[in-house]
C-alpha positions in Angstrom: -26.0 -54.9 2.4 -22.0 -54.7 2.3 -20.6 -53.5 5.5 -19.2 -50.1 5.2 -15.7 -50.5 6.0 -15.1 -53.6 3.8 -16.8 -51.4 1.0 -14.2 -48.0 1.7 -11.6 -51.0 1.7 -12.5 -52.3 -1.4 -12.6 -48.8 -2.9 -9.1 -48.2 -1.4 -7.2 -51.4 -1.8 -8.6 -51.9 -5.6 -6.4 -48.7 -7.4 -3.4 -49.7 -5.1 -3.5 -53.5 -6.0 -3.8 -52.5 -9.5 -1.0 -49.6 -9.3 1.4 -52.0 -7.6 1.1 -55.0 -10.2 1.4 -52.5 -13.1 4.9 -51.0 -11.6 6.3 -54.2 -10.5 6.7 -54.9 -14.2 6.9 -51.6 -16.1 8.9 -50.9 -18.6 13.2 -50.5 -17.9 13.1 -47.9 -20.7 10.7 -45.2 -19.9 12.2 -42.9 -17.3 10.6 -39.9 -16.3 13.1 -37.8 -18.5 11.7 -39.6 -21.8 8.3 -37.6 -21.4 4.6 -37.2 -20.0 3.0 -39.1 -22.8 6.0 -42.2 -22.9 5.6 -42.7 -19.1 2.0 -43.2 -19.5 2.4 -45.3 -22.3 4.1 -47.5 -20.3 1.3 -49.0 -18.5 0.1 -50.7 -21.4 3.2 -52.1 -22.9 3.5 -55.5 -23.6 5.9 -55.9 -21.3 3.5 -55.1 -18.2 2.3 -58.1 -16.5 4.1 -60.4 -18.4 4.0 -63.8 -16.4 5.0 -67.2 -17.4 1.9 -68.9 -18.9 1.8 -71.8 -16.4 1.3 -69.1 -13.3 -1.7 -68.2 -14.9 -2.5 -71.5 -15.7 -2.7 -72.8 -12.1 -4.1 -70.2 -10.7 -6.8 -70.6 -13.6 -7.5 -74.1 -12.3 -7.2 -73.0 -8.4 -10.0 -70.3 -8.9 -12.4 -72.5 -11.3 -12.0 -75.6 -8.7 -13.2 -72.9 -5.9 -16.1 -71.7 -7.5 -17.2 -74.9 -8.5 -16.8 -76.0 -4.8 -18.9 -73.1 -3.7 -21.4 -73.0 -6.4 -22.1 -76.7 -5.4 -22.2 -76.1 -2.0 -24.8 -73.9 -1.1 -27.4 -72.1 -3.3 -26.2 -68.8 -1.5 -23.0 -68.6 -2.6 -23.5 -68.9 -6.4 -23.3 -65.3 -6.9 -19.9 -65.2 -5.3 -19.3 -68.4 -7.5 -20.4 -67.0 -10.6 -17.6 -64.1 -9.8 -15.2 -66.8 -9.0 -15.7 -68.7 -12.0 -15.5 -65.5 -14.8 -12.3 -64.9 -12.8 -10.8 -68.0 -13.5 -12.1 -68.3 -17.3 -10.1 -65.0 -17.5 -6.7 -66.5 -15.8 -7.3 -69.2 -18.6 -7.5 -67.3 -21.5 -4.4 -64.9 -20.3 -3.2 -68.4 -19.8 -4.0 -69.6 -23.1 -2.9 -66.3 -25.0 0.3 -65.7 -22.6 1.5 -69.5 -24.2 1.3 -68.3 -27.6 -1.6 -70.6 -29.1 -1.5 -72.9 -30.6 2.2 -74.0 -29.9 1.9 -73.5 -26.7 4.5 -73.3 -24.0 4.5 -73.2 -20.1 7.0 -70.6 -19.5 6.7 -68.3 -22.3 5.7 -64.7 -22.0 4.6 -63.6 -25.0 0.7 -61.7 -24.1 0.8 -58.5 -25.9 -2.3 -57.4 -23.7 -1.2 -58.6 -20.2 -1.7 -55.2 -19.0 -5.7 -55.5 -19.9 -6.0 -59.5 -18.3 -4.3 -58.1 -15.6 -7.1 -55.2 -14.8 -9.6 -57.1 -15.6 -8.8 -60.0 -13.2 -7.9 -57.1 -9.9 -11.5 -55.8 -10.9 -12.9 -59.7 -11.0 -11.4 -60.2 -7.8 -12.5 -56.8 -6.1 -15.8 -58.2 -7.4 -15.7 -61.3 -6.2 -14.7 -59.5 -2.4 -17.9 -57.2 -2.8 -20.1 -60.3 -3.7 -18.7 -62.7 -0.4 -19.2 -59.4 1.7 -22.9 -59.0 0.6 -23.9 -62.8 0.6 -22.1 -62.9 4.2 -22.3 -59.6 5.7 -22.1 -60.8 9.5 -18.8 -62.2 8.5 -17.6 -59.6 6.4 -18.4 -56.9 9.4 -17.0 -59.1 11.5 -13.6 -59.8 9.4 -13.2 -55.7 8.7 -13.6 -55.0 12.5 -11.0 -57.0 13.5 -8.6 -55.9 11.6 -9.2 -52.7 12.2 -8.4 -53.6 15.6 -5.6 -55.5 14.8 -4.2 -52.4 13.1 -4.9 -50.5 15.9 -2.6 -52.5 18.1 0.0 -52.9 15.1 0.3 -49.1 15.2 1.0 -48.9 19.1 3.7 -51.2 18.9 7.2 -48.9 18.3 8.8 -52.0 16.5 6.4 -53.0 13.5 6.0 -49.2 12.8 9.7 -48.9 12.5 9.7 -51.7 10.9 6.8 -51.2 8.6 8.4 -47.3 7.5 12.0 -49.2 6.6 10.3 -51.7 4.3 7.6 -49.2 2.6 10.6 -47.0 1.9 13.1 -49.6 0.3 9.4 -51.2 -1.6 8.7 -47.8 -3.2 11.9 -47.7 -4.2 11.6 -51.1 -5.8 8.4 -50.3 -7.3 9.1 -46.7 -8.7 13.1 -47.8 -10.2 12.3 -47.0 -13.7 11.7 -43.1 -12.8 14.2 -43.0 -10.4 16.7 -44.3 -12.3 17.3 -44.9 -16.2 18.1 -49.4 -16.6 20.1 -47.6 -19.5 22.9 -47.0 -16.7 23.3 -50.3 -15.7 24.7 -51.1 -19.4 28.4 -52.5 -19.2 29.0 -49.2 -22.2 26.6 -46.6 -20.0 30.0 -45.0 -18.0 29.6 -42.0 -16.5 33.3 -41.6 -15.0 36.5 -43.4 -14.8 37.5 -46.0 -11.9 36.3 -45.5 -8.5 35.3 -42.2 -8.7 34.2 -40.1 -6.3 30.9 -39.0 -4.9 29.6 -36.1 -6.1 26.7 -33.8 -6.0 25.7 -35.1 -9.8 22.7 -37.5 -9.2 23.4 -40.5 -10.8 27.4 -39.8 -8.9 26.6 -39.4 -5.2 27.6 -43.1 -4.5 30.6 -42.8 -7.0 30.8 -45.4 -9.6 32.0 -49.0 -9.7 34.9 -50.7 -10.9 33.6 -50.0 -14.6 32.9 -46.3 -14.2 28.7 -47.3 -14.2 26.8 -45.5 -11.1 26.3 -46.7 -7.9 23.6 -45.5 -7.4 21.6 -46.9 -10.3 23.3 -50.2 -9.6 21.3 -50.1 -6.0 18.0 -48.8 -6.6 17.2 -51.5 -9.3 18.9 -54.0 -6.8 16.5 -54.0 -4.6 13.7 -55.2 -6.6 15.8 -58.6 -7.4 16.5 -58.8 -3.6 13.0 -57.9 -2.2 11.1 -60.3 -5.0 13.8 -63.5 -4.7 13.0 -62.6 -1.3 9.3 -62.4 -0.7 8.7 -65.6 -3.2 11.4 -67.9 -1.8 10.1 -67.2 1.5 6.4 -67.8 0.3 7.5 -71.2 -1.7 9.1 -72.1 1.7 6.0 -71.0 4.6 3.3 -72.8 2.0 5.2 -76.0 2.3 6.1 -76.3 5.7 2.3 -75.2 6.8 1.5 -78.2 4.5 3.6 -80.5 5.8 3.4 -79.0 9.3 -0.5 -79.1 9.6 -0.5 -83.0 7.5 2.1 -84.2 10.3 0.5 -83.2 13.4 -3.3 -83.6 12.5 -2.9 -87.1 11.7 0.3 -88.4 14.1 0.7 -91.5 14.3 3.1 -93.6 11.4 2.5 -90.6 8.8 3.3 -88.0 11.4 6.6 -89.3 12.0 7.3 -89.9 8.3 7.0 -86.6 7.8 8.8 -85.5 10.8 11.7 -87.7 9.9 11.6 -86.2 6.6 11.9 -82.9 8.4 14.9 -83.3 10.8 16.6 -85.1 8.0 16.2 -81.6 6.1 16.9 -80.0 9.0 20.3 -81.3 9.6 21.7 -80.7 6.5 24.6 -78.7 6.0 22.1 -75.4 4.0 24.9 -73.1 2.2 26.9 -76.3 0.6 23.8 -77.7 -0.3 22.4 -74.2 -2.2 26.2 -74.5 -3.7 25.5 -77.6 -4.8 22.1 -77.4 -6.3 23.0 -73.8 -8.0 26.1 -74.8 -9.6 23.8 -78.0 -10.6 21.0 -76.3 -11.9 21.9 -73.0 -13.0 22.5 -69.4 -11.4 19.3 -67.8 -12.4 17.2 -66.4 -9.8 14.2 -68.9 -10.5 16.9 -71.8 -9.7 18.0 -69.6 -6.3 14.0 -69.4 -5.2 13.3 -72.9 -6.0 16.8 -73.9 -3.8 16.3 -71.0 -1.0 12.3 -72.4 -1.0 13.7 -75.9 -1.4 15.8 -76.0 1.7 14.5 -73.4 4.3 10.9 -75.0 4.9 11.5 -77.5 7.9 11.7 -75.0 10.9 8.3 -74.0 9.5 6.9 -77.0 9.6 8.1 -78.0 13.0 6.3 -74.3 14.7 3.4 -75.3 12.6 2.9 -78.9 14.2 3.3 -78.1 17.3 0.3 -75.7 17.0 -1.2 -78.1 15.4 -0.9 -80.7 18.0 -2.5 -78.5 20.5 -5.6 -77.2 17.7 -6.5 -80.8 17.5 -7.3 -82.2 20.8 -9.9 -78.9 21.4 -13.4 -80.3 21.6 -14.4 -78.7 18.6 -12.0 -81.0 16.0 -13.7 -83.8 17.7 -17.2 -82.5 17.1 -16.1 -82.1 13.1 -14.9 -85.5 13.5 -18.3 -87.0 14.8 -20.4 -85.3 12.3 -18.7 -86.5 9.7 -16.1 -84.0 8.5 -13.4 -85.3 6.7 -10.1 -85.0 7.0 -8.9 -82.5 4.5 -12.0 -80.3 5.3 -11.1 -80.6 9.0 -7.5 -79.4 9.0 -8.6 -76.6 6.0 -11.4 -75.2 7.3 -10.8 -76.0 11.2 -7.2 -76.1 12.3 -5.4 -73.8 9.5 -8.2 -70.7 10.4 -6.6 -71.6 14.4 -2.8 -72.1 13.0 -2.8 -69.0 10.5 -1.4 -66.2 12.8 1.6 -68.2 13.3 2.0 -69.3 9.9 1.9 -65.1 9.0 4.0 -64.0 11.4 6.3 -66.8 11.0 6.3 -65.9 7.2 7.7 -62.3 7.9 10.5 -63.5 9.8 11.3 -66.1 7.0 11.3 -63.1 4.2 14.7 -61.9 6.7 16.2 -65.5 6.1 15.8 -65.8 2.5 16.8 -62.3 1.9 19.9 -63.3 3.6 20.4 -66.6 1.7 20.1 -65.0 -1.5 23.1 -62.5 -0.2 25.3 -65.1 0.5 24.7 -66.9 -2.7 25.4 -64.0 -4.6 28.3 -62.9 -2.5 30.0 -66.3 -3.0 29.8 -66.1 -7.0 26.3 -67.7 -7.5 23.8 -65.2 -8.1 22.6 -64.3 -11.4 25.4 -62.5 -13.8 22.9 -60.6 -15.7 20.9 -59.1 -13.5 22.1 -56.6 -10.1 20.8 -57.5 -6.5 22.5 -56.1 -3.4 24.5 -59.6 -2.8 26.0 -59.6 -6.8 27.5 -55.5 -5.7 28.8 -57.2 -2.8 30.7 -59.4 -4.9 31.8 -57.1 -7.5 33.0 -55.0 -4.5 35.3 -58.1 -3.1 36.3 -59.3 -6.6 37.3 -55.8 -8.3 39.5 -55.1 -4.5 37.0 -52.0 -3.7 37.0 -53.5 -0.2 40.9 -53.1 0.1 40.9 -49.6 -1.2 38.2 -49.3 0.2 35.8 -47.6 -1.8 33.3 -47.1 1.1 30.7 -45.8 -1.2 30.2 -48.7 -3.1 30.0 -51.1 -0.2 28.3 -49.3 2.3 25.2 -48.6 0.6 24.2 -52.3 -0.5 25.6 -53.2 3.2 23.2 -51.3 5.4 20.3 -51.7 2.9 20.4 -55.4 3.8 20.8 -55.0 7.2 17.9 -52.3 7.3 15.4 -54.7 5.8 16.5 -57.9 7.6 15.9 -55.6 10.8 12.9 -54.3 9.4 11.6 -57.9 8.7 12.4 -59.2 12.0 10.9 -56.0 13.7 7.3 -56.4 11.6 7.3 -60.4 12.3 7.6 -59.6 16.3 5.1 -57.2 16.2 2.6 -59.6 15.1 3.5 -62.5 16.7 2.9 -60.0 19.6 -0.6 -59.1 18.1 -1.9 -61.9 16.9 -1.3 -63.9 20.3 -3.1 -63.1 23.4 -0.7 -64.6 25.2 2.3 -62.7 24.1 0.5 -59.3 23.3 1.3 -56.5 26.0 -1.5 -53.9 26.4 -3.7 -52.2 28.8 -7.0 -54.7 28.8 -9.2 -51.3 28.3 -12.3 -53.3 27.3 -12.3 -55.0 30.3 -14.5 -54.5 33.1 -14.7 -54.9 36.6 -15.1 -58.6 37.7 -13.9 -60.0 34.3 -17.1 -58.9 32.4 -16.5 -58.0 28.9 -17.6 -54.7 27.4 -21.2 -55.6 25.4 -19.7 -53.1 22.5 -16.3 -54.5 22.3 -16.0 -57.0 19.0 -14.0 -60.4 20.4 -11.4 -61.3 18.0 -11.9 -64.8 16.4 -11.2 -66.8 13.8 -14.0 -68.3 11.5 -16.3 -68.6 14.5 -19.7 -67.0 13.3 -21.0 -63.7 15.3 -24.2 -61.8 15.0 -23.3 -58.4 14.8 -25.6 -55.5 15.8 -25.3 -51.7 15.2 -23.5 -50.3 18.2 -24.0 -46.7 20.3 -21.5 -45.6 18.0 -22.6 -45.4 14.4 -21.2 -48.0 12.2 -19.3 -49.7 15.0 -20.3 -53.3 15.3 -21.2 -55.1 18.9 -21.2 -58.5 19.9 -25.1 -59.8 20.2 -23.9 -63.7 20.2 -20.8 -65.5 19.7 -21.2 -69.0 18.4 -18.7 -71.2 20.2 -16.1 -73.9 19.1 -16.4 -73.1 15.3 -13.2 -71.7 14.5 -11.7 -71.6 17.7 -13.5 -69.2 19.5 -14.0 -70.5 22.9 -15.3 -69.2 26.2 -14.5 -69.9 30.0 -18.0 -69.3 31.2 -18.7 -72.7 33.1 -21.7 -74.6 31.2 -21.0 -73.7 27.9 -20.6 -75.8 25.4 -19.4 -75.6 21.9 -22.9 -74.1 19.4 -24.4 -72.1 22.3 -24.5 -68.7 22.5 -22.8 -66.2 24.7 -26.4 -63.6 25.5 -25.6 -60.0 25.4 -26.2 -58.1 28.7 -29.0 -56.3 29.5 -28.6 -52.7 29.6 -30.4 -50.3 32.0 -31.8 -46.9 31.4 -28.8 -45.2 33.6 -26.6 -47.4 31.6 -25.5 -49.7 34.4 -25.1 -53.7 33.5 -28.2 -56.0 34.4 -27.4 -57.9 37.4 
């Protein structure tokens, strides 16, 4: 049986996943003034989730080597696997269709009915979250508890939510551009006044307009879906491959750990902004070239936080135990010492969002942004080429101003807040499960990592208690002299009059 709260979750995250990737690309034609029935006819335009074929592709071949893994495995997992593996025959043919068979190509875009492979793969993969929750319902009960909990402390921390209400507002107004403001305005022949005009109470005039009489405030709402996305994937490009190299380097030390530590610092050390000058005026000003160089050259501070956690993960008793048995190597640092070094990597991946938010500003700023397209750094340097700054037209560079400030705050805010959360020994809270003389509350869930834990029903309905928490699997670990890694922690006995079993 599914545990409750994953099952509300899937019910709630499913709709929202599916809303999200259908506005991310909707169409720049259909604002809400063209009509009921054109606005809903934009969520099946061919334009909507139109990828590049080879995104599709690897994560075609990603999904089909999983479920192969898992069907393999264990016989218990092959209804999750038989999920997994209509999932990834479904990436292939969007692959395969997005191409343009039979000629086909890696980074064309050409899939008529992306809007359909797209739905069917967030309902494959809502699938695929319902089957792992019913063939592992300890797990899943455990997993949805502890984020709930995690959630709980998220909210009493005043930074994240201030953080986390300054980045939904500025990502709803990424996601919902095309009814808030006509891409026809952005056109060099779309003006709407003369030179520097003045704010007024007209909508698309309460910034003013630019240089070219075109609105402000058009130019900044569909900014910020060019500065949030070069964002979010540069800083993605760079966290996955300084975990990689992170984790590699200090798992094995040694010779290769030092290779790949020298190849760090020597990263390090260079000179960033004439090196992004260099490689963008080398390889083109499009915003694919500025993620590839942002992701290119931002990854080593990564991967020196994520060694050093990695240097402590391995020397706990249970790495060595993996070892003994048998386990290799790649299985060791995926399934042992990445579940341990993950927090980190998350929280360290919020505060890298902030940095390559901020690269992609300067770039712009300085001339290297893309031409055709609007993100808060290209108005910057409109602003300072057409001498609105000397004027100063403070309507057309305040706005783009504070709305890169106010997410590179709200970044930094939301990446504190969990690096609070997510370690013990930084997180500042009342210890209410706590009881006198260290014992642990038997109805409080222990946040771990992959550790397994036998959950039982507790006096609440639905909440789950700890009955036995397996120990060194995941890093979950206990201070109880005696105990080693495999045994279980008992659960108290309780009394009639509700007092603890001495």
């Amino acid at each position: 049986m599914i545990p409750p709260r994953l099952r509300k979750w899937i019910l709630i995250w499913t709709p929202i996943t599916w809303l999200v990737g259908e506005l991310a690309t909707f169409p720049k034609d259909r604002p809400v003034g063209s009509g009921l029935g054109r606005v809903i006819g934009g969520f099946f335009d061919k334009s909507v989730a139109s990828y590049p074929a080879w995104v599709m592709l690897v994560l075609a071949v990603l999904v089909i080597g999983w479920a192969i893994a898992d069907g393999v495995r264990d016989a218990k997992r092959r209804r999750l696997a038989a999920v997994l593996g209509a999932l990834g025959l479904v990436l292939l043919v969007w692959a395969l269709v997005a191409g343009g068979l039979p000629a086909w190509s890696v980074g064309q875009r050409s899939a008529s009915f992306g809007w359909l492979f797209q739905t069917a793969c967030v309902l494959l993969a809502a699938a695929a979250v319902w089957a792992w929750g019913r063939t592992f319902p300890e797990r899943a009960a455990l997993t949805t508890w502890n984020g709930s909990q995690l959630w709980k402390l998220f909210r009493g921390n005043w930074q994240g939510m201030a953080g986390l209400t300054i980045l939904g507002f500025f990502v709803l107004m990424a996601l919902l551009a095309p009814f808030l403001a006509s891409h026809a305005y952005l056109s060099p022949n779309a003006q709407i006044g003369s030179q520097f005009d003045n704010p007024t109470l007209s909508y698309y005039h309460w910034f003013g307009t630019d240089e070219q009489g075109l609105s402000v405030l058009a130019e900044f709402i569909w900014s910020s879906r060019i500065s949030l996305s070069v964002g979010l994937m540069a800083a993605l490009m760079s966290t996955v491959l300084g975990a990689v190299i992170g984790i590699w380097s200090g798992y094995h030390g040694g010779w290769r750990g030092e290779v790949g530590m020298r190849v760090t610092d020597w990263f390090l050390v260079l000179p960033w902004l004439p090196l992004a000058m260099v490689l963008t005026a080398a390889w083109g000003s499009s915003y694919l070239m500025i993620i590839l160089i942002i992701g290119v050259t931002s990854w080593p501070g990564t991967a020196r936080v994520v060694r050093s956690q990695t240097l402590s993960v391995r020397e706990l008793q249970f790495i060595e135990r993996a070892k003994a048995i048998g386990s290799k190597d790649f299985h060791t640092m995926l399934k042992h010492v990445l579940p341990n070094v993950f927090p980190l990597i998350f929280a360290n991946l919020v505060l890298v969002v902030a940095i390559a938010i901020l690269a992609e500003t300067t770039l712009s700023f300085l001339g290297l942004g893309d031409p055709l397209n609007f993100s808060w750094g290209v108005m910057l340097h409109n602003a300072w080429v057409s001498g609105a700054s000397g004027i100063p037209v403070w309507m057309y560079l305040l706005p783009p101003g504070i709305a890169i400030i106010l997410v590179v705050i709200a970044f930094t805010f939301v990446g504190t807040a969990f690096d609070e959360v997510l370690d013990p020994k930084l997180r500042k809270r009342e210890d209410s499960g706590a009881r006198p003389g260290g014992l642990l509350s038997p109805d409080v869930a222990i946040p771990v990592g992959v550790g397994g834990m036998v959950l039982t029903d507790g006096p609440d309905r639905g909440t789950p208690s700890v009955h036995g928490l397996t120990v060194g699997s995941g890093g979950a670990w206990s201070d109880t002299p005696g105990v080693q890694p495999g045994d279980l922690l008992p659960q108290p006995e309780r009394r009639g009059d509700g007092e603890d079993a001495r």
